[in-house]
Every structure is written in C-alpha cells, then in structure tokens.
C-alpha positions in Angstrom: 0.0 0.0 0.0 2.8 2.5 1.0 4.5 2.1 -2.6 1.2 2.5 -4.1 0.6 5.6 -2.5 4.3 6.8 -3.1 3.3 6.0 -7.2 0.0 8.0 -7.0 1.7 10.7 -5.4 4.6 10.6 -7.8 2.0 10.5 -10.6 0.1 13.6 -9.1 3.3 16.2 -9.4 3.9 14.7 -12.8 0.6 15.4 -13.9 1.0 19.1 -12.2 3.9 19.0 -14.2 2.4 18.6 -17.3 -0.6 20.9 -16.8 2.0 24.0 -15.5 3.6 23.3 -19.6 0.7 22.0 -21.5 -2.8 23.0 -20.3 -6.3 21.3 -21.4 -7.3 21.8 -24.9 -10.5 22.9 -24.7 -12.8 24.0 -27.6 -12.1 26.9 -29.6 -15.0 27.5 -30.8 -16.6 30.6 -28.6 -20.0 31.0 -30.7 -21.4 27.3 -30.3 -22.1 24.7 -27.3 -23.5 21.7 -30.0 -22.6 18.7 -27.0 -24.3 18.2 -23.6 -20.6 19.1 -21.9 -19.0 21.0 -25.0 -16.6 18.5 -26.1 -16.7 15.0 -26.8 -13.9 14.8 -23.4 -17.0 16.0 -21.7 -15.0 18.7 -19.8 -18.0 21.1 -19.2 -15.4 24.0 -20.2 -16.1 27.0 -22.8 -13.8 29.8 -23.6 -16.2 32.2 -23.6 -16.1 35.4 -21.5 -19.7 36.3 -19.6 -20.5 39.6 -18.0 -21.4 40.0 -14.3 -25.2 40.0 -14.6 -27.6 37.8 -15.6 -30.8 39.6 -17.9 -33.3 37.7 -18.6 -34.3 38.1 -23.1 -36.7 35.6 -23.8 -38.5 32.3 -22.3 -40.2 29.4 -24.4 -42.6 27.1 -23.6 -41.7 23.7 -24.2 -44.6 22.0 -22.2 -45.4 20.6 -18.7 -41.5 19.3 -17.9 -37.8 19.7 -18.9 -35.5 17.6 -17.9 -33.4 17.7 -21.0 -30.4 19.9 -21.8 -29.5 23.0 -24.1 -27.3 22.7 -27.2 -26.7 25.4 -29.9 -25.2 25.1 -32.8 -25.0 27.7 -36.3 -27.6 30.0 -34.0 -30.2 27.3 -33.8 -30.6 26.2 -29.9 -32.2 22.5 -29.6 -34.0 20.8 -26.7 -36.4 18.0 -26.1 -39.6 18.0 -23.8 -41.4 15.5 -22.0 -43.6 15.9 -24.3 -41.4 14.1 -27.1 -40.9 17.3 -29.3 -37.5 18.5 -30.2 -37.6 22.1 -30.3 -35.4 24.1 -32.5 -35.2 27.6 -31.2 -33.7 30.5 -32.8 -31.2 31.6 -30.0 -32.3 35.8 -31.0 -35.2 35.8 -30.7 -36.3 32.8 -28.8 -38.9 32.1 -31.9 -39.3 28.2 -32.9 -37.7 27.4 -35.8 -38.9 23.7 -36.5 -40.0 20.6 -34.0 -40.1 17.0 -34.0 -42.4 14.8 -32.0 -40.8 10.9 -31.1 -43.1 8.4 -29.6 -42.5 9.4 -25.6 -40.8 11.7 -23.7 -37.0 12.4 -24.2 -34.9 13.6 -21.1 -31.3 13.1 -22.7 -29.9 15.9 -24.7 -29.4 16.4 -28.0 -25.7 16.4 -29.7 -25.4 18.1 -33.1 -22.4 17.4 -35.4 -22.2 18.3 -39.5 -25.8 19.4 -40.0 -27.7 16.6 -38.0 -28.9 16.8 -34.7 -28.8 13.3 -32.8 -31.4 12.8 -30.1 -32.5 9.6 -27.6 -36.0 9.1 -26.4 -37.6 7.4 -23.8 -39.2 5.5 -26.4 -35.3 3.3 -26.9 -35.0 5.2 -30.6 -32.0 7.3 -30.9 -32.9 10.1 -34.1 -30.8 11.9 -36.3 -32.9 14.8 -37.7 -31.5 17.7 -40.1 -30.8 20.6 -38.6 -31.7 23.2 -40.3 -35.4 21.8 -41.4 -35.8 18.7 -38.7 -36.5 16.3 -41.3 -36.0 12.6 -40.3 -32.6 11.3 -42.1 -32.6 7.8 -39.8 -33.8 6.5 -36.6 -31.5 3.7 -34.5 -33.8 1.4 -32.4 -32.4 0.0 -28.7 -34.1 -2.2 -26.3 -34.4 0.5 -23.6 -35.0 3.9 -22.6 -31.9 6.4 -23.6 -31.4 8.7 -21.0 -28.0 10.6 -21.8 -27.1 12.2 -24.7 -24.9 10.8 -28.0 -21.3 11.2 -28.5 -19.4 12.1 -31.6 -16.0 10.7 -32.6 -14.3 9.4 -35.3 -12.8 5.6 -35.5 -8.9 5.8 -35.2 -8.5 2.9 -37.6 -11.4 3.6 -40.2 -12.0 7.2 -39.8 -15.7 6.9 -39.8 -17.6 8.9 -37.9 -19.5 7.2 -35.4 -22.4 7.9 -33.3 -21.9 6.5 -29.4 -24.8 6.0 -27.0 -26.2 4.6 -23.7 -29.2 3.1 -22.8 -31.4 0.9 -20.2 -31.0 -2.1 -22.5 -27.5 -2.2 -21.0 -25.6 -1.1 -23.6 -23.6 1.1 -25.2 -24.0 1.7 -28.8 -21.8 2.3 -31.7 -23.4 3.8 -34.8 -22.6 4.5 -38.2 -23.3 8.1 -38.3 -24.5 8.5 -41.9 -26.6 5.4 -42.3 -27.8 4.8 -38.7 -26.7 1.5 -39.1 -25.0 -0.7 -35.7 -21.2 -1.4 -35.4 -20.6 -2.9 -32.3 -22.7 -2.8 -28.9 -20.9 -3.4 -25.5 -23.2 -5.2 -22.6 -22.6 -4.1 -18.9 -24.5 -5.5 -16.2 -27.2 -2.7 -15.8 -28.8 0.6 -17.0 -26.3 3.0 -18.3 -27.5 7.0 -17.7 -24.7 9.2 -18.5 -23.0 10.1 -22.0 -20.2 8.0 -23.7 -16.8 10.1 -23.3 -14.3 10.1 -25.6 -10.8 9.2 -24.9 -7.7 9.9 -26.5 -9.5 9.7 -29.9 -9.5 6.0 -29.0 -11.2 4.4 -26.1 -14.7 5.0 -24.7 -15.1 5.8 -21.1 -18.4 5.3 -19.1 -20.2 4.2 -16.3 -23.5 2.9 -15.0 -25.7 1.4 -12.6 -23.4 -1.4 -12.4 -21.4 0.4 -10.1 -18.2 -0.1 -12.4 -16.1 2.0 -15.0 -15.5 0.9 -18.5 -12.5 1.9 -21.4 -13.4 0.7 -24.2 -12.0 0.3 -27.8 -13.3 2.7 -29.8 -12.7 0.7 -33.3 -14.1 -2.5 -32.0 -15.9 -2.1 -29.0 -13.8 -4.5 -27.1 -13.3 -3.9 -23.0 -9.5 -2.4 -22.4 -10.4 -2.2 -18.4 -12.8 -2.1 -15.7 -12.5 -0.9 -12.4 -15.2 -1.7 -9.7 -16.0 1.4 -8.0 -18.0 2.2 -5.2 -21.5 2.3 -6.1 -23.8 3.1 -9.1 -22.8 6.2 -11.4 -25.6 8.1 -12.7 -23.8 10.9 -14.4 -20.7 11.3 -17.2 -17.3 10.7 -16.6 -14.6 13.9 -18.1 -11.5 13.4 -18.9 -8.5 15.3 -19.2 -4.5 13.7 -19.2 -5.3 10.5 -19.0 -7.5 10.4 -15.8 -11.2 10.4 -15.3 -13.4 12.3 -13.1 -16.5 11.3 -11.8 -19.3 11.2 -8.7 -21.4 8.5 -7.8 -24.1 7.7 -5.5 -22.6 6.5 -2.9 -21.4 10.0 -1.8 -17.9 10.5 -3.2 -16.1 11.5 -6.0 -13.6 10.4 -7.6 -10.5 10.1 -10.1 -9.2 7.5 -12.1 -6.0 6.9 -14.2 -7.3 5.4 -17.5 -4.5 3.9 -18.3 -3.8 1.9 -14.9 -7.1 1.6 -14.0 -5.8 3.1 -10.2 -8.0 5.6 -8.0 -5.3 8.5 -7.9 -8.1 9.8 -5.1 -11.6 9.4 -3.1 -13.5 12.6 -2.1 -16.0 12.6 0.3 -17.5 15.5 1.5 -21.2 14.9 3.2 -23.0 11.8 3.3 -25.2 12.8 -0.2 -24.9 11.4 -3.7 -23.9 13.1 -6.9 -26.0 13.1 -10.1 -24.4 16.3 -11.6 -21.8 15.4 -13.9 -18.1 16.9 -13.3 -16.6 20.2 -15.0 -12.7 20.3 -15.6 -9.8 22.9 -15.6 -6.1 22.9 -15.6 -6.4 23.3 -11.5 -10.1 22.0 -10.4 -13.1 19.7 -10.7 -16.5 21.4 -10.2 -19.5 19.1 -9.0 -23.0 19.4 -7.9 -23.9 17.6 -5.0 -27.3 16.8 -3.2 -26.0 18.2 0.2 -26.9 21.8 -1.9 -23.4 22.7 -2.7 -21.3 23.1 -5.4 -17.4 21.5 -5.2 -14.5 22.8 -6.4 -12.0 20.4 -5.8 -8.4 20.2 -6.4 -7.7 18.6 -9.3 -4.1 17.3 -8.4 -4.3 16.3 -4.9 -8.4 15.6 -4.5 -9.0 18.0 -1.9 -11.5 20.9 -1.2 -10.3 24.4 -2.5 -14.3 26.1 -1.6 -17.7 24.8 -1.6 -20.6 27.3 -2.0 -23.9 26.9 -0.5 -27.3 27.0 -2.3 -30.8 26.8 -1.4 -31.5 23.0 -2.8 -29.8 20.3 -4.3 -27.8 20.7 -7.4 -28.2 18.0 -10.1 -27.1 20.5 -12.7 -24.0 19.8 -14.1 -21.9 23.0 -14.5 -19.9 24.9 -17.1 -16.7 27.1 -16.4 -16.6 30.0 -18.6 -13.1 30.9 -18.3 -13.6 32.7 -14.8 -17.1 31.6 -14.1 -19.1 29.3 -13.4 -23.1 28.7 -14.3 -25.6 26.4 -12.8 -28.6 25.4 -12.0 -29.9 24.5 -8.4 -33.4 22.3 -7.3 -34.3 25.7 -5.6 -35.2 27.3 -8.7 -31.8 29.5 -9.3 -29.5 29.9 -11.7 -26.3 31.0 -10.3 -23.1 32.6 -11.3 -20.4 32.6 -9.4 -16.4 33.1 -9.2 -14.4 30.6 -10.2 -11.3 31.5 -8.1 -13.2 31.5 -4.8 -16.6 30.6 -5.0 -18.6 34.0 -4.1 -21.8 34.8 -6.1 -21.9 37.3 -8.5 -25.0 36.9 -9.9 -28.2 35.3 -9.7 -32.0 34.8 -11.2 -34.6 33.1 -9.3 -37.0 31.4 -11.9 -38.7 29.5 -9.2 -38.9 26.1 -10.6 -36.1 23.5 -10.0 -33.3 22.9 -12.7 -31.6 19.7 -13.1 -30.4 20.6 -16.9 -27.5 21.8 -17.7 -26.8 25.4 -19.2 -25.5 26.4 -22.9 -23.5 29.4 -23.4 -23.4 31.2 -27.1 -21.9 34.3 -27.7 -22.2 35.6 -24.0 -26.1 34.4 -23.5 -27.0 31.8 -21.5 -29.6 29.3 -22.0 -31.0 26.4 -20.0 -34.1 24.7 -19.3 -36.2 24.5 -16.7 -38.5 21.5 -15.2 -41.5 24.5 -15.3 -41.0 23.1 -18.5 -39.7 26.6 -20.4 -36.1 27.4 -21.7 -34.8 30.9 -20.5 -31.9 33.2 -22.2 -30.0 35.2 -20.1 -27.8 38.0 -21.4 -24.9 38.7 -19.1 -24.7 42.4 -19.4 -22.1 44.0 -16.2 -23.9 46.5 -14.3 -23.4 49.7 -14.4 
C-alpha cells in the first residue's frame, strides 16, 4: 500500500507537471455549445467570456416538464420536452424554428455534429434529424429507454464517424453516423445513464448502474479495463490527461487513471450522492452535489479548494466559462459565481427546479427548466 501511494503521489506532481507546460485543450469554438458538456472529453469547459449580470431576453414554452439539456449550434438552440418534441429555437429571438415529435418523452440531450442533430428518447430510438429543417434522415432502435445524450468521434482505424450511446438495454452503442446502421454494442451488467466520453481519440469511457467503470476500444468495442467502483454512477465521466473524473451515488467523488485503471483519489464530503456530472480545468473539478453545494476540488491532490452553498440540491451539471461558473440549483436559481473562490456574482430566481445543464453562445446563456420553459439570459455587467 505505501508504494502504491508513493506511485500516486509521484504520478500527481507529474501530472501538475504537465498541466503547469501543457494546459487542457478545450474548444475553440466561442459562438457554439452543439454537445451536452461542450466537447466529446465531456469537460464542461467554454472559452467564452460572460458579464457579471444575468438579464433575462426571452423564455419558451416547451410543455409541462424539462429535464433535458440546451445545445446550440450555427444559432439554432435544440432541446427535447417530455412531451417528445425537439424544439429548434432561434437563440435571437427565442422564436421556434422547427419541431419534432418521437413516440414518448426524451430527457437526454441532443448532440449536433455536420448538420444533424442526434437525439435519444424514452421510447429506446435514438434520431438523427436535419438541422436546419428537422426532417427525419434515420432513426436507431435499442431495447431501452436512452437517457444521456450521444457522443461524436471518429474511429482511429477507419476514420468513420461514429455515433456513441447509452441506454437501459445495458448497452452502449456504436453507430454509423451516416446510415444509422450498428457497429458494435458493449453489454454491462445494468442501466447506463450518463454520455459515452471520448478518450484519447481512441477508447470510450463510461459508467452505470453497475457500479463499475469501462474503457473501451473505440474501433471494435472491445473492453480495455474495468474498475469496480463504489456504487452506481448516474452521471458522465470527463476526462483530461489520462485520468477520469466522476461522482457516484454512494457519496464520493472520484479520479481514475485510465491507463492503470488506479483511483489516484476518493473525495467525500457529506453523506449525499452526486448526479451532476463533473466540469474540468487545468487546477479544479467542479460538482453538484445533493447536500446543496457546489465543489470545487483540487484537481491534483483531490482536496477541497471552496464549496458554496445553495438553497436546494444541485443535479445541474456545470460549465466554467473561463472565470465563471453557471448552474442550476433544485431551488429554482441559476447562479453565477467566481471561479477563483466561489462568491456569487450573480443570480435569477426562476422559481422552478433545474436539473439541466446550461448552454453558453456568444455571452447568453440558456437552459431549461422542469416548469418546463427554456430561459436566455444576457450577461450584461452593471453599471
């Protein structure tokens, strides 16, 4: 045990190391937020500057619930609804664009990529509609209910692009993104919630109900490792230098090297789960947790740099906007705080919970709501 803390340690200042000469490559695109966490790594990271105010522009009505994130892409922002509808929104004006209606409710995000949006549904079909006029192009059937939103990556060996997604069938799913057609499925042992992340250009990273974490090939689909963790995860891992960050529900989180398969550390706070799926810097990891507080946590060493305090649980997964940070709490707030120590600079009470996570676009802000309306903020400074 004491070597294998000495090598974890060792591998900690290395990875310090490394991030004081090479820092995360996060997305350069500033106008667009087209994934669930902004990058197929899942990082929950955008390089976009925000003002110190939240005003609210527009709100749409999607129906009686929203569970289901914000993506924007080309100026178009897409969501689903319990209703089943996919709503294309023009991010302006707020104005609906086109919609789509799938058999049952969909909760899982969209993910767009080269004109399609790609879109699971409670009813276990996972759609890839055009983006511009929502037309049908092909629809993917599983044997369960897909929860989490698709993944977008390209095989290392064939260069096809691929679509990659979970579901309650116990799968994940690898699928020919042009034809909708299968290419390999991988079975775990229970219902998978979270979104597929991609590693390395490579392997596939995920975890589930099972209460273990998978790499997978991305060519094939065969396992590389598992490591039993500590109970069931209902969120996404992200992933940056080779390690994986994720909570579970058994009241910790946690990181993993990827390419060992060793917990490099455990961090437990209070005795509540995490459903909010981890943001990543060069220096922290930000959580939601359902003890009402938000976590920033060390990234090298695993321990607590703040914590700040809301009202209600946060499921929201949040974003880091260069020195921000956005989310959404179960008391009904959107909050936007510092990133360097955790104080509130801004808020808006829309009085409804929010689980979803926010999209940023050129400044705005825009998130659903389980009131089941999507708000755009405008982050104007005051005066």
């Amino acid at each position: 045990m004491r070597a294998q803390a000495m090598k974890l340690i060792l591998k900690n200042l290395l990875c310090s190391v490394c991030l004081a000469v090479a820092p995360i490559a996060f997305s350069a695109d500033v106008t667009d937020w087209p994934r669930h966490r902004g990058d197929s790594s899942l990082k929950g990271f955008s390089s976009q500057k925000l003002g110190k105010a939240l005003k609210l522009d527009w709100v749409f009505d999607a129906g009686d619930f929203l569970k289901s994130s914000v993506v924007v892409s080309g100026g178009i922002a897409y969501v689903g609804g319990d209703t089943g509808i996919i709503h294309a929104l023009d991010i302006k004006s707020g104005k609906e664009k086109w919609k789509y209606k799938t058999s049952l409710g969909i909760e899982a995000p969209p993910m767009v990529h080269e004109g399609k949006v790609y879109i699971g549904s409670t009813d276990g079909f996972l759609y890839a509609l055009d983006a511009v006029n929502g037309k049908l192009i092909w629809k993917y059937e599983t044997q369960g209910e897909i929860m989490g939103a698709a993944n977008q990556a390209n095989r290392p060996k064939t260069k096809d692009s691929v679509i990659v997604v979970g579901s309650y069938d116990n799968f994940v799913h690898c699928i020919d993104a042009k034809a909708g057609k299968i290419l390999w499925r991988f079975e775990t042992q229970n219902y998978i919630n979270g979104v597929p992340t991609i590693y390395n250009d490579k392997y596939v990273v995920f975890g589930g109900c099972d209460s273990v974490l998978y790499v997978v090939n991305l060519e094939d689909g065969k396992l590389i490792r598992s490591v039993e963790v500590e109970a069931p995860i209902a969120a996404s891992v992200a992933v940056g230098n080779g390690v994986g960050y994720v909570g579970n529900m058994d009241r910790a989180v946690m990181a993993f090297d990827l390419e060992s398969g060793e917990v490099v550390w455990n961090y437990r706070s209070k005795n509540f789960p995490y459903f909010s799926s981890p943001a990543i810097t060069d220096k922290h990891v930000l959580i939601g947790g359902r003890d009402k507080g938000l976590h920033c946590i060390k990234r090298v060493s695993g321990k607590l740099e703040w914590r700040f305090a809301a009202r209600g649980r946060i499921d929201s997964s949040p974003v880091v906007a260069v020195d921000k940070v956005i989310f959404g709490s179960m008391d009904g707030k959107l909050y936007l705080i510092s990133l360097e120590d955790g104080r509130e600079i801004a808020s808006y009470e829309i009085g409804e919970p929010i689980s979803s996570t926010p999209a940023l676009t050129g400044g705005r802000i825009i998130v659903g709501c389980e009131d089941g309306k999507v708000y755009a903020f405008s982050t104007i400074s005051k005066k």
